[in-house]
N, C-alpha and C positions, 0 to 999 in steps of 0.2 A: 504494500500500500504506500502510495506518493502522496505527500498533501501537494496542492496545489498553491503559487508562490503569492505573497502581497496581506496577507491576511492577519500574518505580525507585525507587516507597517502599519496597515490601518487601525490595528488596534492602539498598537505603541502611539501613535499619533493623536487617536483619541486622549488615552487616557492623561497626556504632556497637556494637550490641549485644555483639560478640566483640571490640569495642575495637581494631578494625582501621581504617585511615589509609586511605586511597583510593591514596598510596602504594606501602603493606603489600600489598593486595592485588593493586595492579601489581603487584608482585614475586612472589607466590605464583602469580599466573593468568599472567603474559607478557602480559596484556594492558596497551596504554599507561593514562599513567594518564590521557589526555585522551577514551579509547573508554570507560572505566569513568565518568567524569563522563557522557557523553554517553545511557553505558547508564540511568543514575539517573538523568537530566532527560530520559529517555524518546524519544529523538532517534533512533531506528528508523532512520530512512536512511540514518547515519554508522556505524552497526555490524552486524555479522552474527548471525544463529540461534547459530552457534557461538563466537563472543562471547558471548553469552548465559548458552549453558551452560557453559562454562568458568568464568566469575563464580560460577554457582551452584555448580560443585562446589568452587571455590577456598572457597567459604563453607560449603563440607561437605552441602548442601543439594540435595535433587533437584528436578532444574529443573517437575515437576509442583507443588512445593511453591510456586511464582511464579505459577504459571497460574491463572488465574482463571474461576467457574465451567464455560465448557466447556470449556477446555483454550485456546480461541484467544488468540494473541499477535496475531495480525497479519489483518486484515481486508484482502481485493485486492476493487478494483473494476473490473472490465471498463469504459475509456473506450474507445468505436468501437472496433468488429470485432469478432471473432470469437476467441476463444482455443483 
């Protein structure tokens, strides 16, 4: 699974934008603040969907507002077999 690129600038940008600390927003989301670093340098493997959207609404923001043209975050490749 690939995440698809842009979606930890735009949050990073949000949340600088509302003058929020990666901190702050630990504390407002419960997310740690090393899954939030992780979410903004795009690192898909070490966090979940719901991770995700938790960041977005802690930033007030709906999570289509992050999505990019068609909605995909995350592109899966079928290696061998069958799914």
């Amino acid at each position: 699974m690939k995440a698809k690129e842009n979606y930890g600038n735009i949050l990073t940008e949000k949340r600088i934008g509302l003058g929020l600390t990666i901190k702050k927003i630990s504390q407002i989301t419960g997310i740690p603040e090393r899954k939030i670093l992780k979410i903004e340098l795009e690192k898909a493997a070490e966090f979940s969907l719901h991770d995700l959207t938790k960041y977005a609404e802690g930033l007030n923001i709906p999570l289509s507002e992050i999505l990019q043209g068609d909605g995909v975050i995350f592109e899966c490749k079928n290696i061998g077999g069958n799914l």
